[in-house]
N, C-alpha and C positions, 0 to 999 in steps of 0.2 A: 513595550511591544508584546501583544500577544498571538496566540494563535491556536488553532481549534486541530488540532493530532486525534487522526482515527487509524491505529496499528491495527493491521490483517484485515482491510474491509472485507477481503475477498473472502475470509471463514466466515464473516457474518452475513454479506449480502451476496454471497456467490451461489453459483447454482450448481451442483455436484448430481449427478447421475439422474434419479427421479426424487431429488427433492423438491418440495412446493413452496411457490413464493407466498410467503405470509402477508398479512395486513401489514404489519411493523415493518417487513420486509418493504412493501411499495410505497409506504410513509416518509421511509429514511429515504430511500432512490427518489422522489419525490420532491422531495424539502431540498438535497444534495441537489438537483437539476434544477429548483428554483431559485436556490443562493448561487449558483451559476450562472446562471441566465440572466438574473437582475438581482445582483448582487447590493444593490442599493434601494432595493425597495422592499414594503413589509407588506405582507397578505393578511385580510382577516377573514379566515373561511375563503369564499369566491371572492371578494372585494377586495380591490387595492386601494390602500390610503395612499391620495395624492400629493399632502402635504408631508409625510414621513419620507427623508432619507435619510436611510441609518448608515453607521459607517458597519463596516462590516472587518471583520479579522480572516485572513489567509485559513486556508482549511488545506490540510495537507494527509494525506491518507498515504498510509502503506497496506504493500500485499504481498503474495507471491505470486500469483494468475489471475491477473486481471481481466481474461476471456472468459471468466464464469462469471462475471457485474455485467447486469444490464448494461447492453452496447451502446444506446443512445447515452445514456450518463458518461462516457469513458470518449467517446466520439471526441476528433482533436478539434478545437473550437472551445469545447465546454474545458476540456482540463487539460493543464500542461504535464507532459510525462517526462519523468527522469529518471533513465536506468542507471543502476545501482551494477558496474561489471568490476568488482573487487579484483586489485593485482595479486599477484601470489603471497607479496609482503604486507597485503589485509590480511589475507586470508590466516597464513603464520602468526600473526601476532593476534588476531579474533579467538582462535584455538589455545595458544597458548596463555590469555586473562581466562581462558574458560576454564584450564587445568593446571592452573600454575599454584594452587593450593594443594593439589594430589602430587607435586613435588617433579613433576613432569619438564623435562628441560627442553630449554628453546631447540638446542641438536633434535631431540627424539618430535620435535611437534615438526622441523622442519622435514625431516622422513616420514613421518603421517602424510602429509601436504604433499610431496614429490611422491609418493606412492600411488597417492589417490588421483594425483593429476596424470602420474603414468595408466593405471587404469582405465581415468576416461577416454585416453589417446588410444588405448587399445581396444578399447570398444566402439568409439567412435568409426573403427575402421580405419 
């Protein structure tokens, strides 16, 4: 089994302040909405070949803001979303592979984590 992993679509085909969408830019959004759409068929240029069905491999893309990708490409229909809401016992053990070379102990990562989550609670309101 294979399959087609695109990490942080969103830094490369998202749209941030007064950036402008490129060529490459509306190629990729492009291609991504025609492997969507007809995931089993091949274009050449305008023309489709009617005797070509390819099998095609799962295309699975990560982000962080998916509201700056062209909305039709993200529309539910075209892609299946799966949020990613890590428990606090990800979040502790994610931090602590990150610094567990710098000799950092699971007690002081679990006080980073209950600090930072107290924080959000107090700005949260």
């Amino acid at each position: 089994m294979s399959c087609l992993m695109i990490n942080d679509i969103d830094a490369g085909l998202g749209r941030f302040g007064n950036t402008q969408m490129t060529v490459n830019n509306q190629i990729v959004v492009g291609t991504l909405m025609n492997l969507s759409d007809n995931p089993t068929r091949v274009s050449i240029g305008q023309d489709w070949r009617e005797s070509d069905i390819t099998n095609r491999v799962p295309i699975i893309v990560t982000g962080n803001d998916f509201s700056t990708i062209y909305a039709p490409l993200i529309r539910d229909g075209r892609m299946e979303k799966f949020y990613w809401q890590p428990t606090k016992e990800d979040i502790m053990n994610i931090v602590h592979r990150m610094y567990e070379k710098d000799g950092i102990s699971k007690d002081e990562v679990v006080s980073i984590v209950d600090m930072d989550i107290l924080i959000s609670l107090v700005q949260a309101g």
